[in-house]
VMD Tcl script that draws the C-alpha trace (Angstrom):
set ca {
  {-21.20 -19.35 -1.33}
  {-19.45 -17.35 -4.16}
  {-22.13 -15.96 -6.87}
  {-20.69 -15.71 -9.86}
  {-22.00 -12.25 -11.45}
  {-20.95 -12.41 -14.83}
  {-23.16 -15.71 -15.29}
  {-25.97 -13.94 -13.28}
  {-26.01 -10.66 -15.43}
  {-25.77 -12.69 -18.57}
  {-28.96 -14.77 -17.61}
  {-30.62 -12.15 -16.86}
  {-30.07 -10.42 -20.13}
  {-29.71 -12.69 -22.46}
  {-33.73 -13.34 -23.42}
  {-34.05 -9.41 -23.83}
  {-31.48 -8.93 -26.62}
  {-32.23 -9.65 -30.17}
  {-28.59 -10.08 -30.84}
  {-27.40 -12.56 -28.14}
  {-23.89 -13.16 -29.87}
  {-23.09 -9.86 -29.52}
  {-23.62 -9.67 -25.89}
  {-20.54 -9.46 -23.41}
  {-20.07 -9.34 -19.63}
  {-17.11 -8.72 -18.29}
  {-16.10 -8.28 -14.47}
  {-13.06 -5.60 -14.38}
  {-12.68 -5.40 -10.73}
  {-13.42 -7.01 -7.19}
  {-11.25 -5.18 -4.58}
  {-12.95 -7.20 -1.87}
  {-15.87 -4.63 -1.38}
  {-16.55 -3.54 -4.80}
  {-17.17 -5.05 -8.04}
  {-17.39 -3.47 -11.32}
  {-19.20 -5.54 -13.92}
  {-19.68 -4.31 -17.83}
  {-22.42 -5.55 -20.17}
  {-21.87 -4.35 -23.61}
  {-25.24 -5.04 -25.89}
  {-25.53 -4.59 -29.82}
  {-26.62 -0.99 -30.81}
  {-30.10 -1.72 -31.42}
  {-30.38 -3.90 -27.89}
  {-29.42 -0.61 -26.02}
  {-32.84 0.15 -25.16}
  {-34.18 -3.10 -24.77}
  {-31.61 -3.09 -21.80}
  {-32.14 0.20 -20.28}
  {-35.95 0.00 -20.43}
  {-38.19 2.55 -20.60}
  {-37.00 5.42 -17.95}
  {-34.12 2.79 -16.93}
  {-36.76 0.50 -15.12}
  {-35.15 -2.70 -16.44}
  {-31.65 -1.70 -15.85}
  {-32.98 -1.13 -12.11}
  {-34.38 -4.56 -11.65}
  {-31.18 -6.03 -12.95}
  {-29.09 -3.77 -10.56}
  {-31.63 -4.36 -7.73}
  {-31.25 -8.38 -7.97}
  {-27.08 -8.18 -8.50}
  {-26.96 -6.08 -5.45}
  {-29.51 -8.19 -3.39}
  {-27.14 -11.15 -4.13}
  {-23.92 -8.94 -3.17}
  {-25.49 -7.60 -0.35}
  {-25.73 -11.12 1.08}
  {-21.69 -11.28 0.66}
  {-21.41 -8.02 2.22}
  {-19.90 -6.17 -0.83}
  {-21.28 -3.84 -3.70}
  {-21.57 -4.11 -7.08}
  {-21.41 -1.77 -9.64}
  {-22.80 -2.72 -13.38}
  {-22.68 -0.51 -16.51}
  {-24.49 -1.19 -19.74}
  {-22.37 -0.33 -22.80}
  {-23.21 -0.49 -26.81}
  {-20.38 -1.56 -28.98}
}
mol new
graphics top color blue
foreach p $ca { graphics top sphere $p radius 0.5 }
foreach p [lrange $ca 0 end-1] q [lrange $ca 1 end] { graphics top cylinder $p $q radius 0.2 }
display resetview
């Protein structure tokens, strides 16, 4: 079963931003083993992202690559302001 990440990552941080409509995830690559995923937040959702000392960008990496793990490939996700 093919997970679609870009959905994933967006539900995941979708109820943390204050500016949803400026939120953006885009997959750039997925060379069979590795996929490269973007999120790009509003300035001021930067840190609601990243959490305090990067704990909540950990839980969202930790859950994308539990579900990539399960298709044998890795993922790779970097959170971006605009």
């Amino acid at each position: 079963m093919a997970v679609n990440y870009e959905k994933m990552i967006k539900d995941l941080v979708t109820p943390l931003v204050v500016h949803p409509e400026d939120l953006a995830v885009q997959k750039l690559s997925d060379d069979g083993q590795v996929i490269t995923v973007h999120v790009y937040v509003h300035q001021d959702d930067l840190g609601r992202v990243i959490g305090k000392n990067g704990r909540i960008a950990n839980a969202i990496r930790t859950i994308a690559y539990a579900s990539a793990s399960r298709e044998h490939k890795k993922i790779t996700i970097n959170i971006e302001s605009f």
